[in-house]
LUMTIVO-949832 format. One line per field, with one value per atom (N, C-alpha, C): residue number from 1; atom name; x, y, z. Coordinates in Angstrom, 1 decimal, padded with zeros to 4 digits. Each point is the difference from the previous one (the first is absolute). Example, Ala and Ser with C-alpha at 12.3 -4.5 7.8 and 13.67 -1.06 7.14 Angstrom:
% LUMTIVO-949832
pos	(1|1|1|2|2|2)
site	(N|CA|C|N|CA|C)
xx	(013.2|-000.9|000.9|-000.4|000.9|-000.8)
yy	(-005.7|001.2|001.2|001.1|001.1|001.1)
zz	(007.8|000.0|000.0|-000.7|000.0|000.8)
% end
This chain:
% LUMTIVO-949832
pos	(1|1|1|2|2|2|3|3|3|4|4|4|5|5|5|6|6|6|7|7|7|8|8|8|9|9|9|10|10|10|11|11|11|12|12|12|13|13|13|14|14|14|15|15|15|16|16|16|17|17|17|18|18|18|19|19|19|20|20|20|21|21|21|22|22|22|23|23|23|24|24|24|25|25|25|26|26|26|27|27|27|28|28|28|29|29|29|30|30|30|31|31|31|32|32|32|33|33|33|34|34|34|35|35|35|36|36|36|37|37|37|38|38|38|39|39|39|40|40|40|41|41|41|42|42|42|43|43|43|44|44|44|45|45|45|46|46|46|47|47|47|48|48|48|49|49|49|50|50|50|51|51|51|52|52|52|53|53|53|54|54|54|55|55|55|56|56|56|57|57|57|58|58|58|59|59|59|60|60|60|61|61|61|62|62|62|63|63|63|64|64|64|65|65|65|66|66|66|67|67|67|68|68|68|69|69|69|70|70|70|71|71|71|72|72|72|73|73|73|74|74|74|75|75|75|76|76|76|77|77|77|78|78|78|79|79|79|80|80|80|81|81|81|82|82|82|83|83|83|84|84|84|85|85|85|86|86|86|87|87|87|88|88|88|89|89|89|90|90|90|91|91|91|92|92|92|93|93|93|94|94|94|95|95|95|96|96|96|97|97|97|98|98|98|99|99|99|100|100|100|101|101|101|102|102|102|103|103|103|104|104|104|105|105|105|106|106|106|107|107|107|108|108|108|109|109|109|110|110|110|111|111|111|112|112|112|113|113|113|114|114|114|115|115|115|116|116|116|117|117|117|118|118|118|119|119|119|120|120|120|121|121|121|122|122|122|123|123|123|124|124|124|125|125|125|126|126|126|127|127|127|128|128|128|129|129|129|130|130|130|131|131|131|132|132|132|133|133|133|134|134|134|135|135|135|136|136|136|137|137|137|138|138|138|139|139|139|140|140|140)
site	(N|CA|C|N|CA|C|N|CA|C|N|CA|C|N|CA|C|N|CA|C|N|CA|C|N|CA|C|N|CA|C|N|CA|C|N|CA|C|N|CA|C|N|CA|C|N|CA|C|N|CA|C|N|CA|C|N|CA|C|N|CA|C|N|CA|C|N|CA|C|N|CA|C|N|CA|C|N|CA|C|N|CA|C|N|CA|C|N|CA|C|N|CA|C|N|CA|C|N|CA|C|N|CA|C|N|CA|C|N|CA|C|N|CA|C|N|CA|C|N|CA|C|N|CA|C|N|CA|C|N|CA|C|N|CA|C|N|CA|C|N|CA|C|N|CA|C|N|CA|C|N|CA|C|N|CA|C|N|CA|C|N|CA|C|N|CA|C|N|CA|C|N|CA|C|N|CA|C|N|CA|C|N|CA|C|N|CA|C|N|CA|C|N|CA|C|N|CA|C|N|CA|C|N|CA|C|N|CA|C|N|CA|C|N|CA|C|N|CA|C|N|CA|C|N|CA|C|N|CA|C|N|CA|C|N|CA|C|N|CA|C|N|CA|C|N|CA|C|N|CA|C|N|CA|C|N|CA|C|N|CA|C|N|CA|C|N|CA|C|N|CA|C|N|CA|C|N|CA|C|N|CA|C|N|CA|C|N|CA|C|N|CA|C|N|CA|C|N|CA|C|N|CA|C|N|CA|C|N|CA|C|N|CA|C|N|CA|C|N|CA|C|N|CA|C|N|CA|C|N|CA|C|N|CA|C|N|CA|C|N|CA|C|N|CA|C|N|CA|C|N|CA|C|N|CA|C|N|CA|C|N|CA|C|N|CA|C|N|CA|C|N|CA|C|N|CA|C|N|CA|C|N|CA|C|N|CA|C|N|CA|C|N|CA|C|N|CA|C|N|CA|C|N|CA|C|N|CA|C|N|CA|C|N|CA|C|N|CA|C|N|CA|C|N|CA|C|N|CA|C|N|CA|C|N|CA|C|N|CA|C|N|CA|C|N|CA|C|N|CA|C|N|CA|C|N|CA|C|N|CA|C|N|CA|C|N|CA|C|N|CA|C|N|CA|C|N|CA|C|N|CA|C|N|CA|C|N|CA|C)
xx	(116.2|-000.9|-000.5|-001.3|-000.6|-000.3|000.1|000.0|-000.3|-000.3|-000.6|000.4|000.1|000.1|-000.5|-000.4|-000.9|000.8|-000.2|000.4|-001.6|-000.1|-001.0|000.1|-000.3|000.0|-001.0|000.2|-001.3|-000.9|-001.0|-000.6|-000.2|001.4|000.5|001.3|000.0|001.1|001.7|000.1|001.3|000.5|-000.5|000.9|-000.6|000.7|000.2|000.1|-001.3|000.5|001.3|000.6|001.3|000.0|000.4|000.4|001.1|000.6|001.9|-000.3|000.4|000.4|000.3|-000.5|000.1|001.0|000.0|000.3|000.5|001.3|000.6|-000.8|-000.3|001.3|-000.2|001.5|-000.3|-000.3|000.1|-000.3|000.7|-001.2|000.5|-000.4|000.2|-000.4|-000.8|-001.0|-001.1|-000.4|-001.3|-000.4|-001.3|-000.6|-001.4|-000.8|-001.2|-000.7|-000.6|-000.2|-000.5|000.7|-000.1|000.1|-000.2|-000.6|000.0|-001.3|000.0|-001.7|000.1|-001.1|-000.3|-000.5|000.5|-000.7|-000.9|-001.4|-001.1|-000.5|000.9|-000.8|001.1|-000.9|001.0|000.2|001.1|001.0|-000.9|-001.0|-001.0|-000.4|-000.5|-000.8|001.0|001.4|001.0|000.0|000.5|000.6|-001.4|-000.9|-001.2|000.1|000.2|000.2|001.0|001.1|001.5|-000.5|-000.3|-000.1|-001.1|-001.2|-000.8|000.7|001.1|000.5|001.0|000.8|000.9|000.2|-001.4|-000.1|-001.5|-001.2|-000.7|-001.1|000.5|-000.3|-000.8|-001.0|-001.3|000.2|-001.3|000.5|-001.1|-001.0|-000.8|000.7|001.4|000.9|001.0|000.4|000.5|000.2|000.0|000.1|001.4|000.6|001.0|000.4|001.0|000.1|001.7|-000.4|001.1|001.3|000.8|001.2|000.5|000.8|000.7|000.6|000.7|000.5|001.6|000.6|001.3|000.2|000.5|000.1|001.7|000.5|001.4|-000.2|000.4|-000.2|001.0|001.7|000.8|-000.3|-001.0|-000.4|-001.7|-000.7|-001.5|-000.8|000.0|-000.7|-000.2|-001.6|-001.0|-000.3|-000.1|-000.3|-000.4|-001.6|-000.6|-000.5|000.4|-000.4|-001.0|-000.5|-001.1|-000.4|-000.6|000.0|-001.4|-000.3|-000.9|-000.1|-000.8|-000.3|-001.1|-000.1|-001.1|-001.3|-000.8|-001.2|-000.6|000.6|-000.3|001.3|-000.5|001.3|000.1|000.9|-000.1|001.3|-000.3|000.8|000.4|001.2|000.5|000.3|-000.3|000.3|000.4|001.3|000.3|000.8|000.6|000.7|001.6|-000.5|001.2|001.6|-000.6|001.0|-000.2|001.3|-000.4|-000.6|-001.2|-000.6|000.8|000.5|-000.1|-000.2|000.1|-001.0|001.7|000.5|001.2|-000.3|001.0|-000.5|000.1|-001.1|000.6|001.2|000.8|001.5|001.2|-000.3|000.7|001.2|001.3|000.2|000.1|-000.8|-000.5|001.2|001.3|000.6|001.2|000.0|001.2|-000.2|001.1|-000.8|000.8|000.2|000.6|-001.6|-000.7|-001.5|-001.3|000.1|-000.7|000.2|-001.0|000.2|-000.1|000.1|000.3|001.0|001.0|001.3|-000.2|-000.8|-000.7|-000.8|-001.0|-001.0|-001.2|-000.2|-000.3|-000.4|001.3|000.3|-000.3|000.1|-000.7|-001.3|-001.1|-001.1|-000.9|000.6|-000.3|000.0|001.3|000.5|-001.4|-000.1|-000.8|-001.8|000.0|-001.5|-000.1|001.2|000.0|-000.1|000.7|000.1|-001.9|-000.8|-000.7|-000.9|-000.2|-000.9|000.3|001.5|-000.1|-000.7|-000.4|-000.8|-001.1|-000.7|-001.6|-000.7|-001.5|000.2|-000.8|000.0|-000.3|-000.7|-001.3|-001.2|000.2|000.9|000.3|001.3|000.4|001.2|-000.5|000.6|000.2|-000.4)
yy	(119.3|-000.8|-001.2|-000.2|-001.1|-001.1|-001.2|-001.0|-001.4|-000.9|-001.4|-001.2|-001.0|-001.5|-001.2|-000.6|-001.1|-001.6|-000.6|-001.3|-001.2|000.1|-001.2|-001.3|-000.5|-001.7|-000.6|-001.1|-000.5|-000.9|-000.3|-000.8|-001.2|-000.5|-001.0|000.1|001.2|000.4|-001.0|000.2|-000.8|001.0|001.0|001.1|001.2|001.2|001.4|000.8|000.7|001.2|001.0|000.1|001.2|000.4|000.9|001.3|000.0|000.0|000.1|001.9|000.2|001.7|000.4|000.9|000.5|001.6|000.1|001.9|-000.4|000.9|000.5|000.3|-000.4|-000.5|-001.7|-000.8|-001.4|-000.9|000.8|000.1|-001.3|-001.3|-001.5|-000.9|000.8|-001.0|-000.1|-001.3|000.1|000.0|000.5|001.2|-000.8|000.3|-000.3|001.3|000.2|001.0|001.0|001.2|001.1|001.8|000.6|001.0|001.3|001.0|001.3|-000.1|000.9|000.8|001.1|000.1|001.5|000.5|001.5|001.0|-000.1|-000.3|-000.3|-001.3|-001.1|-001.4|-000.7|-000.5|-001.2|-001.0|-000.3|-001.0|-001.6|-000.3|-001.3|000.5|000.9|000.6|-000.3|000.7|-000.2|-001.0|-000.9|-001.6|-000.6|000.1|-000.5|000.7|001.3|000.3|-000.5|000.6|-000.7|-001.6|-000.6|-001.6|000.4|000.5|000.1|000.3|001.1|001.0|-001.0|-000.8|-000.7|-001.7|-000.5|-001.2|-000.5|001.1|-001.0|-000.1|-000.5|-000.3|000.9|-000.2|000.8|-000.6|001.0|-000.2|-001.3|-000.5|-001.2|-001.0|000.0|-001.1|-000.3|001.0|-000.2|000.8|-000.3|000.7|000.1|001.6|000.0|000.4|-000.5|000.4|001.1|000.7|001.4|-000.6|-000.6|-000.8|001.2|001.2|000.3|001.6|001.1|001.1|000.1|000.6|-000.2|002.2|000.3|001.8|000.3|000.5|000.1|001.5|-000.2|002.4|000.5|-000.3|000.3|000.3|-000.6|-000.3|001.0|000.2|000.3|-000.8|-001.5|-000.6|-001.1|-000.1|-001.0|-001.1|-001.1|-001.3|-001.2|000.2|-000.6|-001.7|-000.6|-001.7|-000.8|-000.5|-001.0|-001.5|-000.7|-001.6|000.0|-001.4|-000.8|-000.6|-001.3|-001.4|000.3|-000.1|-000.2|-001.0|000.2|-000.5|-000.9|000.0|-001.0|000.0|-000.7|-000.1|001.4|000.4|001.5|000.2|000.2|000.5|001.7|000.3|001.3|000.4|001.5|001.0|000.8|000.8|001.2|000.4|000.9|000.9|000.9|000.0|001.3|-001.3|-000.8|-000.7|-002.1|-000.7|-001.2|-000.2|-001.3|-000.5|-001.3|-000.8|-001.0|-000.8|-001.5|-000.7|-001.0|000.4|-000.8|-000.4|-001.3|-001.1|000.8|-000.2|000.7|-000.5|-001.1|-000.4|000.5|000.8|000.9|000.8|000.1|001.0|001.4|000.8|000.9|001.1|-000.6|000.9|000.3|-001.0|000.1|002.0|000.2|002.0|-000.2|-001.2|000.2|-000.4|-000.4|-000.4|000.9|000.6|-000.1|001.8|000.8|001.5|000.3|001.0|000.5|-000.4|-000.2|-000.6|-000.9|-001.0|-000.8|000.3|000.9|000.4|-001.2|-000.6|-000.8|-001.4|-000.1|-001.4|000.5|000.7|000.3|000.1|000.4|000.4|-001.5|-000.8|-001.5|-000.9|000.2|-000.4|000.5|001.2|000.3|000.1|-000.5|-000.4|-001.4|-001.1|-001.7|000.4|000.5|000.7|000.2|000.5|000.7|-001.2|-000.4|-001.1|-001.4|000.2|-001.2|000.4|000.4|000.7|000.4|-000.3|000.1|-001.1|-000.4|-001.5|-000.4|-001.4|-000.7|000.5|-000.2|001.0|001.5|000.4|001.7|-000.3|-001.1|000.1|-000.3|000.4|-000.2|-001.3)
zz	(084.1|-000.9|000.8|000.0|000.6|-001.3|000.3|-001.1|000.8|-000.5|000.2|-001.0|000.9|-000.6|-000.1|-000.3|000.5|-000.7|000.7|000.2|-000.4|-000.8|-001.2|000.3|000.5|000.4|-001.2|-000.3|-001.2|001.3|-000.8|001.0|000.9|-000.4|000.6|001.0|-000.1|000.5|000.2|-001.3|-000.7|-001.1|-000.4|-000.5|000.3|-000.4|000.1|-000.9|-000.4|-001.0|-000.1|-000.9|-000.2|-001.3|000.3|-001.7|000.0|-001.3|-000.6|000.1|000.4|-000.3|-000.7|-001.1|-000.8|-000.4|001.0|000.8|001.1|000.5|001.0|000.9|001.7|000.7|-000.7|000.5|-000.1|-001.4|-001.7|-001.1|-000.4|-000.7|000.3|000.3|001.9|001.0|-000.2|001.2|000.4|000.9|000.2|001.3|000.1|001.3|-000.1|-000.7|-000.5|-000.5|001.3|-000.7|001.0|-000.7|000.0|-000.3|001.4|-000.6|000.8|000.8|000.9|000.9|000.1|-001.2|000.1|001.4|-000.2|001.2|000.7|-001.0|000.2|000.5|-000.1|000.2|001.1|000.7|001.4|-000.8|001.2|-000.4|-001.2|001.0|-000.5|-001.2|-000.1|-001.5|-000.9|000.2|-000.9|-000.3|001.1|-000.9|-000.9|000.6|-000.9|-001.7|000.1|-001.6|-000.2|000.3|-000.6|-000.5|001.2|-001.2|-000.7|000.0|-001.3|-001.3|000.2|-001.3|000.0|000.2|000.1|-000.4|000.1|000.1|-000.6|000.6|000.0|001.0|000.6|001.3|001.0|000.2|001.1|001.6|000.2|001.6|-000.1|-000.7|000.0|-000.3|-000.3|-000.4|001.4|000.7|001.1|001.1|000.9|001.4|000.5|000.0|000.5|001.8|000.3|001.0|000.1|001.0|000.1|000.7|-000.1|000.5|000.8|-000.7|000.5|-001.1|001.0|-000.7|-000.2|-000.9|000.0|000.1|000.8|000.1|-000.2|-001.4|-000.6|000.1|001.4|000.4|-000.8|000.2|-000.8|-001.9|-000.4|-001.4|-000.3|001.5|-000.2|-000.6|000.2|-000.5|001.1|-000.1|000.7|-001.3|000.7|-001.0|001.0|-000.3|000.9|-000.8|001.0|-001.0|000.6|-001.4|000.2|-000.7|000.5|-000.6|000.1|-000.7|-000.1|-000.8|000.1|-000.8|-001.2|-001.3|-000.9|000.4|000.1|000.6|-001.0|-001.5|-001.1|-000.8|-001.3|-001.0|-000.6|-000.7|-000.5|-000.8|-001.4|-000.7|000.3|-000.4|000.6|-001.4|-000.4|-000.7|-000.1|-000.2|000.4|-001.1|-000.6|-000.8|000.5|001.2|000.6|000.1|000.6|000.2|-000.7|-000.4|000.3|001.3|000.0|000.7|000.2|001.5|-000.1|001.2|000.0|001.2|000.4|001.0|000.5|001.0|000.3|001.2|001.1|001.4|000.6|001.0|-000.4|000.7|-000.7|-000.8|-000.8|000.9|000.2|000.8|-000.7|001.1|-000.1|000.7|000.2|000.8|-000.9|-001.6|-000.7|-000.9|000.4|-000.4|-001.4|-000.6|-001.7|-000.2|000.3|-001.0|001.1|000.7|000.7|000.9|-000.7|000.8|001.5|000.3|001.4|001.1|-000.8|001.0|000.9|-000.2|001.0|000.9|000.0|000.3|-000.2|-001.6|000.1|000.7|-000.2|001.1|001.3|000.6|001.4|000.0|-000.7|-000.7|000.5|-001.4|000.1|001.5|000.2|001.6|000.9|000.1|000.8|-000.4|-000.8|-000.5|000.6|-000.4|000.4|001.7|001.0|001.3|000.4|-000.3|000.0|000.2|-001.6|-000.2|000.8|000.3|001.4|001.1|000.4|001.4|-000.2|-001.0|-000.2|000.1|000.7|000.7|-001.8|000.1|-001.1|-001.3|001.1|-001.3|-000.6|000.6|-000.6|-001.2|000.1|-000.8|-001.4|-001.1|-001.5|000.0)
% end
């Protein structure tokens, strides 16, 4: 199964979209948003629908960037992740799951509130990583 995540910054980048889970795996927690990729569609296409069907959110609202893949061979699953900042203010709608907007000093590594066994917290970690090494004007 191929599947995706995305990591929602608001526009000030001081918080982070997450869904409480509704459904098994991680049923509770909270996750960043993202779902499946179909057969038919690359990785980028996906996450752009998933937050559409999920949130809201268009690709005119934000620009994601491809962080990084996670490949669980043992399991057959690809889960490719992605971020980006809201490019305005923007109310979030979605159904499948709670929506919500947490600090992002949140630790993201505690796996009682927070899905993917700390995957998360590495996620975060390595977005702050990232965006330290981009020179001024490229950063958030």
């Amino acid at each position: 199964m191929k599947a995706n995540i995305i990591a929602v910054f608001d526009k000030e980048k001081e918080k982070v979209l997450v869904c409480r889970r509704r459904k098994n795996p991680y049923k509770g927690l909270l996750n960043f948003v993202g779902g499946k990729i179909e057969k038919e569609e690359d990785g980028l296409t996906a996450a752009y629908r998933e937050l559409w069907e999920e949130t809201g959110i268009t690709d005119a609202d934000i620009e994601l960037t491809h962080l990084m893949d996670f490949n669980y061979l043992v399991f057959d699953n690809w889960l490719e992740v992605y971020f980006g900042r809201l490019n305005k203010d923007f109310t979030v709608r979605g159904e499948e799951n709670e929506l919500l907007w947490i600090d992002i000093s949140s630790d993201f590594f505690d796996v009682t509130q927070f899905a993917g066994r700390g995957n998360m917290g590495h996620i975060m970690e390595l977005i702050k990583e990232y965006e330290s090494d981009l020179p001024d004007e490229e950063k958030y």
